[in-house]
N, C-alpha and C positions, 0 to 999 in steps of 0.2 A: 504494500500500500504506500505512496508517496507518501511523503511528511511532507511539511511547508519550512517554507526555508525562513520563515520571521513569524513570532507571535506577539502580536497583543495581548496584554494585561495589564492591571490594574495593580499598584506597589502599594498596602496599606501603610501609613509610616505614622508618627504621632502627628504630625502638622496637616494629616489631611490624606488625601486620594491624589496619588500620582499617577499621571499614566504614561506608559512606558514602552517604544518601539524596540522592542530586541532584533538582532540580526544575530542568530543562532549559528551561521555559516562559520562566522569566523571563530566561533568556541568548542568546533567540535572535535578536536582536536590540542587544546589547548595546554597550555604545563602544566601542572600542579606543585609549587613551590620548586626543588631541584630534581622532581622527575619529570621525564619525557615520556611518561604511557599513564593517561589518566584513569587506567583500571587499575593501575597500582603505585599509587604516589607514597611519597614518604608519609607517617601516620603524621596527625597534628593530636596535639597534646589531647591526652584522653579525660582530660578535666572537664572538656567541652563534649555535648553531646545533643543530639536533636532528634525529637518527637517524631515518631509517624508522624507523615501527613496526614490529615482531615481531608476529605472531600464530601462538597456541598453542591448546592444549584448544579446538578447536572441537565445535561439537556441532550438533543442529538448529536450539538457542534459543540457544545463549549461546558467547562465545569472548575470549580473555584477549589485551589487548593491552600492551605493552611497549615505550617507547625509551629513550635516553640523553640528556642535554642534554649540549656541548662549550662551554665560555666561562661567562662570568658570569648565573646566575639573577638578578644583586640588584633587589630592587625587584619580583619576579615576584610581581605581583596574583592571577593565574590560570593554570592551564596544564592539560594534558589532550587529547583525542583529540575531532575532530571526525568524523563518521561516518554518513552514509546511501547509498541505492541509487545517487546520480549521481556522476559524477565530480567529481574534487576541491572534496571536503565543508570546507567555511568556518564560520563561527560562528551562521550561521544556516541550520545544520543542527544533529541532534541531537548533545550535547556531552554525553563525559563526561569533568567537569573536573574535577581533582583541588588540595587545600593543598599538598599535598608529595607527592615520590615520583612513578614516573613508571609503576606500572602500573594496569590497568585491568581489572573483569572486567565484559563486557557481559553483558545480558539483554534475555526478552523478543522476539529474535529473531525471524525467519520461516524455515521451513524451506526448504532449496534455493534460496537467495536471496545471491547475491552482492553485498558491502560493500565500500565504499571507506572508508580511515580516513588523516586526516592528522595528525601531534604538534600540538600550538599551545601558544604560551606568550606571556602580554601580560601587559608593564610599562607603565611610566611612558609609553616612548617607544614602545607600539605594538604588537604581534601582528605575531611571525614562524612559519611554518607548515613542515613535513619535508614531503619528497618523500612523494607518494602510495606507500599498497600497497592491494590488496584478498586478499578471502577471501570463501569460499564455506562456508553452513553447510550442515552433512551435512541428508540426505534424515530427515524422518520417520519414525519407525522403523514399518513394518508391522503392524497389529491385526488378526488376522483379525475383521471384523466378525461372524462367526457364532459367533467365540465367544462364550459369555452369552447366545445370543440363548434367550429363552423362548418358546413358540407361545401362541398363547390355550387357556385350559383352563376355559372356560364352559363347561355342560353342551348338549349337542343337545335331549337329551329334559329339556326344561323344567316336565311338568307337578307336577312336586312344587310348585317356586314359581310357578306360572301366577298365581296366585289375587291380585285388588284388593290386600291387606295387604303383601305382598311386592315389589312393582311398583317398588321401590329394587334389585333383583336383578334385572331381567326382563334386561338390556344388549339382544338382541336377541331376546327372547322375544318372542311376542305381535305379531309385525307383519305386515301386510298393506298390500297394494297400496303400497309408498313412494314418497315422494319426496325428494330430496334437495339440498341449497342450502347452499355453504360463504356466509357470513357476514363482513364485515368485521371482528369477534371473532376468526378465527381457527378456529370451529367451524364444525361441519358440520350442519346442522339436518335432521332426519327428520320426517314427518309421514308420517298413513297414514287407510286407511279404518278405521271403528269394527270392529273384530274382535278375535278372540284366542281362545283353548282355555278353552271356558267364558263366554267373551264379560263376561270380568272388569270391561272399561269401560263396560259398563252402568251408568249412570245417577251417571256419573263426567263428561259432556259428553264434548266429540266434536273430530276431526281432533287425535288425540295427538303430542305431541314427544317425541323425545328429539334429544339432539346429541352429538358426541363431536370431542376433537382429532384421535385417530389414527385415525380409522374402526374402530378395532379395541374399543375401551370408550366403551360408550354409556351415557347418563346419561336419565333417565327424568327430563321437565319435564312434564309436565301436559295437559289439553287446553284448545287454542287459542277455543274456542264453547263458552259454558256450555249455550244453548239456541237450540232453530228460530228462526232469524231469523225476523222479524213481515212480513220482504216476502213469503217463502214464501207464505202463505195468502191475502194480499191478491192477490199476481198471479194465484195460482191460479183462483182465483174472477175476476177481472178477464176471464181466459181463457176462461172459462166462459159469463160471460156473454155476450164478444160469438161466440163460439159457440150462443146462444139457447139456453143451459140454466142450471138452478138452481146455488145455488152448489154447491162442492163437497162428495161426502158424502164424502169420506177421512179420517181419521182419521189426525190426525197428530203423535195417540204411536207412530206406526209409522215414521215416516219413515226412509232409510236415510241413513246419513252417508259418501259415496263418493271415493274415487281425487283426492284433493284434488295439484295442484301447487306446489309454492313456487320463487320466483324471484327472486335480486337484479337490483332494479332500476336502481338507485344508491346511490352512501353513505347515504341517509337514507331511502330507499324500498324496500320489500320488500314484494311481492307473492302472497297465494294464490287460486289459484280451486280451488273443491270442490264437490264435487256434494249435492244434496239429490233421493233418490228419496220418490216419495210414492207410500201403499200403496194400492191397490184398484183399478176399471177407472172409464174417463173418464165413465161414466155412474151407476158405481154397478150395472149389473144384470152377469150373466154374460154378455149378448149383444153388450159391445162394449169393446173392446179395451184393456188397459191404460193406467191414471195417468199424465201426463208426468213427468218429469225437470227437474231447475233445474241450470244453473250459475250459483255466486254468485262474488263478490270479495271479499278480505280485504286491509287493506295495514297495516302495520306500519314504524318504525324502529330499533325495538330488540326485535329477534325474542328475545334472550336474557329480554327480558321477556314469560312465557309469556301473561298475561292485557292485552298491549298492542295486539292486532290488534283491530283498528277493522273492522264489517263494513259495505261499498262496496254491498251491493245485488245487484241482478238482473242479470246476464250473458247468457245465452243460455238457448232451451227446446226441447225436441222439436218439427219441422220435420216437417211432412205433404204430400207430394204428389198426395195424393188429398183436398183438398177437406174437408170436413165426414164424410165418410162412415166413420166410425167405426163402426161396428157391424161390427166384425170378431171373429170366434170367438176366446177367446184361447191357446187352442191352435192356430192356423193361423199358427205362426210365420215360413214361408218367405213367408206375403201379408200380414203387421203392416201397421201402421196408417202409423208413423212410416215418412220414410224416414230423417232425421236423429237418433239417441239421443243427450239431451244428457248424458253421462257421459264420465267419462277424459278430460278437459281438457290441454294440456299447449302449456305458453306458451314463444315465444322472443322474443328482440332478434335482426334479423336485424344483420349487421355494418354495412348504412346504416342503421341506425336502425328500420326498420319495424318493428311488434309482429304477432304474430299467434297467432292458437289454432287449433292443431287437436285437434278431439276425436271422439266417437264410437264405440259399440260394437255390433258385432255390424248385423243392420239393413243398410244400403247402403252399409257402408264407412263412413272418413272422410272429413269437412269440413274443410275452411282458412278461418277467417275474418280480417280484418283487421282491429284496434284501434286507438283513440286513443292513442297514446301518456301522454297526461296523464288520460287515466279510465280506463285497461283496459277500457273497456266498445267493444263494433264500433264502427267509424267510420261507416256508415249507419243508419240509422234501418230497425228488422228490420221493423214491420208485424205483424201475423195471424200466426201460427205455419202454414197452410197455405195453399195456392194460387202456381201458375205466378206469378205478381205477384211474387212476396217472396220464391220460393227462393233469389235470390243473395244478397241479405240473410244469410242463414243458412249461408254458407259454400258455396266451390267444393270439390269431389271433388277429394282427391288420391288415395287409393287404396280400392279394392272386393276382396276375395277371390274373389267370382264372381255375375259382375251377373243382375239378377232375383232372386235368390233374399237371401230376408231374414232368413236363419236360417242363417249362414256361416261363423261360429266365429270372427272376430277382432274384437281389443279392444285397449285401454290404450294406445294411441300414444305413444309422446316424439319430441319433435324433436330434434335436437343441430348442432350447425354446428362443420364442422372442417376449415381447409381446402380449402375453394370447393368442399364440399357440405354437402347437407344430408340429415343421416340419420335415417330413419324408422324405429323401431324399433317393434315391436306382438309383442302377445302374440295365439296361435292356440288354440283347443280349449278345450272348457271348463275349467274352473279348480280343480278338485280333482286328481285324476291325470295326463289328458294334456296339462295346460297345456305349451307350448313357444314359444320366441322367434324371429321373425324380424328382418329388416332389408333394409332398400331404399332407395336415394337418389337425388340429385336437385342439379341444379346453382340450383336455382329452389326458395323455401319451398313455393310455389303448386304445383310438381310441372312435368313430367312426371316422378313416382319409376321407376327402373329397378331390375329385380332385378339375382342374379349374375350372370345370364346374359345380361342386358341387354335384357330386355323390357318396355315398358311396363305398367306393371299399374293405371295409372286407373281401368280400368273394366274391371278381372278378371284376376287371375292370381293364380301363389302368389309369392308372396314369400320369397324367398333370401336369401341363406344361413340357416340353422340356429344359430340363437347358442347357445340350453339349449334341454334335451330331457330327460324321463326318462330314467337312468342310473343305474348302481353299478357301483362299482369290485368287484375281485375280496373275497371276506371280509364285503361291507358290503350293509348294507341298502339303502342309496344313498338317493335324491331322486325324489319326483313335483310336479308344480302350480308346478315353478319357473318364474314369469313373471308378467307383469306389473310391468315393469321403471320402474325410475330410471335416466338416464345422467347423470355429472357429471363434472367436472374440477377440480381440484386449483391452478388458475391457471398451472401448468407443464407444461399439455400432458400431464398424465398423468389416464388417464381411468377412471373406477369405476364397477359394476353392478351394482344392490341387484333385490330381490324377495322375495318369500316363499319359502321350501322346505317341502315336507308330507315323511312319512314315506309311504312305500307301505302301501296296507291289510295285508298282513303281515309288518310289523314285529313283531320279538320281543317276544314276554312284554307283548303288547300286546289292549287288546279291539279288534274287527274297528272299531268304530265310533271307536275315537279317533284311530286315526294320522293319517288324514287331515287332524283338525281341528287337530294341532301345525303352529303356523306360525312359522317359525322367521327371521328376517330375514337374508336371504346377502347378503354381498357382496364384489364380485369385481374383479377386476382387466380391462382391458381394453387389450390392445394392437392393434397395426395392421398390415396385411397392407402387403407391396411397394407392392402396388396402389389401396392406402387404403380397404381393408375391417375391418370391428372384427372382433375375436375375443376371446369373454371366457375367464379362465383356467376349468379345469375345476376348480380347487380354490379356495376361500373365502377372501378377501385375508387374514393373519396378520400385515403389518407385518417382511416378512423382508427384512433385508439385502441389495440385490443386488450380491454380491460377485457381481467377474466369473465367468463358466462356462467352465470349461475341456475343451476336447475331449476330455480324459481322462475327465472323469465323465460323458460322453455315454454309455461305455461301461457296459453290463450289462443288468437285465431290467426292461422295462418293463410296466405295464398301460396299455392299450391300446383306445380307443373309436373304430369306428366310427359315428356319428353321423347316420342317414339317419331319414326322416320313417315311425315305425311308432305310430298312434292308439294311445292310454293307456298303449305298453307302455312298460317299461324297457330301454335298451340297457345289454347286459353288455358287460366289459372281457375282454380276451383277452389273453395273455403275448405282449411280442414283445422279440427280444434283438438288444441292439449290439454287433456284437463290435471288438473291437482294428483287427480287419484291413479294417475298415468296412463289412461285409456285415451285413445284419438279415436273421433269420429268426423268421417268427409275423405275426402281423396279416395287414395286406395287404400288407406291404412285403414278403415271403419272395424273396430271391434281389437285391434291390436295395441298390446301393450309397449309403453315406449319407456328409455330411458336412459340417461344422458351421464358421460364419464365427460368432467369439467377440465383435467390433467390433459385427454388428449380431444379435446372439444370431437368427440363423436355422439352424434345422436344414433341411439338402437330403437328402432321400431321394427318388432317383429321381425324379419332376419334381412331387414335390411340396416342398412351403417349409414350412416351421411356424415358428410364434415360439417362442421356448425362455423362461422366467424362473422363477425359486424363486419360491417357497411355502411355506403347510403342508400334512403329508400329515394332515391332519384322519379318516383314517381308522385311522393308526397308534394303537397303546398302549405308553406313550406317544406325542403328536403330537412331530413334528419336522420340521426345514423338509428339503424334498425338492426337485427339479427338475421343470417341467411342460413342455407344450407345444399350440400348437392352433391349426389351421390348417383350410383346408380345399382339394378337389380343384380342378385349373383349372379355369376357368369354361366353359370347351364343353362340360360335361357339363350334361346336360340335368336329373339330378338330382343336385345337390353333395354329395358327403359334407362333412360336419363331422370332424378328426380331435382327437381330446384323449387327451393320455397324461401318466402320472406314472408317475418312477420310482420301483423298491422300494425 
């Protein structure tokens, strides 16, 4: 425990209350008559001798000590109270020494921290020391931490300030697809694809920042790319050529700016890869198949400086397994051209070191490829973008939604490692209303991924649990297109889920054509199941104290989601009540008994487990922090529910 290097106190003397700055530093070591080790100085006459201390007004920080001296002071150079945690406290320990007078008021204190103090007094001939006493200072006096506490009160419905000019207001207006990267700063860095309500960063550049300390106030920095990197169009055409076509006809004031990742790599190294789509089909006519895709690299050391990322070049391209034969209709999406989309990149450090990327949308699933460590770029040399030769170049399958068909509905992968696995996380459906989140893992980056139920899904299955899903609670218009996630951590194992949220097409006092396009940036909190499954909260991290939960406020009315897989819709919340005597009635729980261990905030109802922790109820007027929970059914069920409930 630190000591403090000076104490205040109080010197009683006959003429009054002195008070007295000590500087401790310089005595802690000091002589004692003609010795030089203050645990063992010459004796001073034993004529003189001094009282235990007394100790009085104790408190958490501070407490008043007091003795007597019997015999002759003459010649008393110093005298006062030696004092720290170990047993009998000598001169080089903390000292508060006094001219005159024999009492003391300490400070500075630790709370619930037990002292030992002994008198000392040194002449001429030496330092003689009182028999030891201790004390213990009183406990911290209790704050409830909720009190004070304030919820965010940013607006949902942002488009008053959507617009370029305002873009110092947005906090988390206007984001799309994130990513997320705490920083050796101290911050949290965001980046996203080019979008927003009115598409305000139009011709503002591209892969925008913002960062925040607390996840909860985000600060709008700039974009990272002013313009289409120049390898774009050179490799383009490069591809083209040895394709045995002209260069490229796309036009590329259209390109799209995509699902970029950021990653710390080391103290001085910071990593993005982002995507560049490019617009028109690979020949330029209608008769064959859609533009490739680029992933690029960016590296950076001082991300806080928005215009410091240096761009690294060409990473990876769409991957064909049919040869040249592009002339595919491009409406016959379920037989596309590509089997690999190089989109939604997302990089880790495996814990030996390896690097890898998996990306991929839609199309054949995702790829795993393997990196240099010291380029981000594959560690093999990729070749030709198509033919049996060079597929493994361009990444092994770790997971497919449902093999043969190329038109499948999943996208936006992240990897995460926590644990001795590795979790896969992907967004399903398309991305305006029925977007939704899965997760699957794997003790290997390279796979085999298992879902809940512990099925292989390499090459086809769905993917479990259910992380977000269209939903509203009772009263609210709730969420659609939640996904397309970030996962990160905090350095202490506490883990956070950002994405976009839309409003459902009817939203109030709204036109049919805008809600959708508010894209609002959530993010969430994420705990862990017994069995080391994520579950993210149902309600929007706020930054709320977690004072403990007590079984008492288990009790009363909940809103209540079941969470099963229904395309575009929204799942409604349902009343379900805890009563005293530990029975719940509503939801699906009706007639079962529940009950709550506070040490590892789980609630048991009946043989299900939920994680418990505060929140805000972002849907109250005013917000205010509330109690959540969310879990889901055991895993022999062939189709899991997802549960998420907040109290009223």
């Amino acid at each position: 425990m630190k000591r403090p290097s000076s104490s205040l106190f109080t010197c009683t003397t006959l003429g009054g209350v002195l008070p007295v700055l000590l500087l401790c530093v310089s005595w802690l070591f000091a002589s004692c008559g003609d010795s030089d080790d203050p645990d063992n100085p010459e004796p001073a006459p034993q004529t003189t001798s001094l009282a235990v201390p007394t100790v009085s007004d104790i408190t958490e920080i501070s407490a008043t000590l007091t003795t007597t001296i019997t015999g002759s002071a003459s010649g008393m150079t110093k005298h006062g109270f030696c004092y720290g945690t170990s047993a009998n406290p000598a001169l080089n320990a903390t000292v508060a020494s006094l001219t005159s007078g024999w009492t003391a008021y300490l400070t500075n204190l630790e709370p619930s921290t037990t002292y030992y103090v002994r008198a000392f007094l040194t002449n001429a001939q030496g330092t003689i020391y009182s028999q030891q006493t201790s004390f213990t200072t009183s406990e911290k006096p209790y704050v409830d931490p909720l009190i004070g506490y304030t919820p965010p009160t940013y607006k949902d419905d942002y488009r008053s300030f959507a617009g370029w000019n305002d873009r110092a207001k947005w906090n988390l207006a206007n984001v799309h697809d994130p990513t997320v990267m705490k920083a050796d700063d101290g911050y949290y860095y965001m980046y996203q694809t080019d979008a927003g309500f009115g598409n305000p960063q139009d011709g503002h550049g591209h892969f925008h920042c913002r960062r925040s300390k607390n996840m909860v106030d985000w600060e709008y920095m700039g974009a990272t790319m002013t313009e289409l990197p120049s390898w774009v169009k050179t490799k383009l055409n490069e591809i083209h050529a040895a394709m045995g076509l002209g260069d490229s006809k796309a036009d590329f004031n259209k390109c799209g700016y995509w699902a970029p990742c950021a990653r710390r790599v080391s103290a001085n190294l910071y990593r993005m890869y982002y995507v560049i789509t490019i617009d028109g089909t690979i020949d330029g006519t209608n008769n064959s198949w859609g533009e490739r895709a680029f992933i690029g690299l960016m590296e950076t050391s001082t991300p806080q400086d928005i215009r410091s990322w240096q761009d690294k070049g060409f990473v990876i391209t769409n991957y064909s397994d049919r040869e040249l034969n592009f002339h595919v209709r491009p409406d016959n999406w379920g037989n596309c051209y590509y089997r690999w989309n190089a989109i939604d990149p997302s990089y880790i450090i495996t814990p030996n070191g390896e690097h890898w990327l998996i990306y991929g949308s839609w199309h054949s699933g995702f790829p795993a490829v393997q990196l240099n460590p010291d380029t981000g770029k594959p560690m093999h040399e990729l070749g030709n973008p198509w033919g049996a030769a060079n597929a493994a170049n361009y990444g092994k399958r770790v997971y497919t939604r449902e093999n043969g068909n190329r038109w499948q509905g999943s996208e936006a992968p992240e990897v995460i490692y926590r644990n001795g696995y590795y979790y896969l996380f992907m967004a399903y459906d398309g991305l305006d209303i029925p977007y939704n989140t899965r997760v699957v893992r794997s003790t290997k980056v390279d796979g085999p991924y298992l879902n809940y139920q512990g099925n292989d899904v390499t090459n086809g299955g769905d993917a479990y649990p259910i992380i977000t899903h269209p939903y509203k609670f009772a009263g609210d218009a709730g969420w659609v297109g939640i996904s397309h996630c970030a996962v990160w951590e905090d350095g202490q194992d506490n883990w956070f889920f950002s994405c976009q949220g839309r409003f459902p097409t009817d939203y109030p006092v709204m036109p049919e054509w805008a809600p959708n396009a508010v894209m609002l940036g959530h993010v969430r909190r994420i705990l862990w199941t017994e069995d080391g499954w994520p579950v993210v909260l149902p309600e929007r991290y706020g930054a709320v104290p977690q004072k403990e939960i007590s079984e008492a406020e288990i009790v009363g009315t909940w809103d209540h989601l079941s969470i099963t897989y229904k395309y575009g819709q929204q799942i409604s919340s349902v009343s379900a009540t805890f009563s005293a005597d530990h029975t719940v009635s509503g939801g699906p729980f009706s007639a079962a008994k529940w009950s709550f261990d506070p040490a590892k905030n789980i609630l048991t109802i009946g043989n299900y487990k939920l994680c418990v922790a505060r929140e805000v109820d972002w849907e109250a007027n005013p917000r205010h922090a509330t109690i959540v929970y969310a879990g889901y059914t055991p895993q022999s069920r062939n189709n899991p529910t997802t549960f998420w409930g907040k109290k009223k």
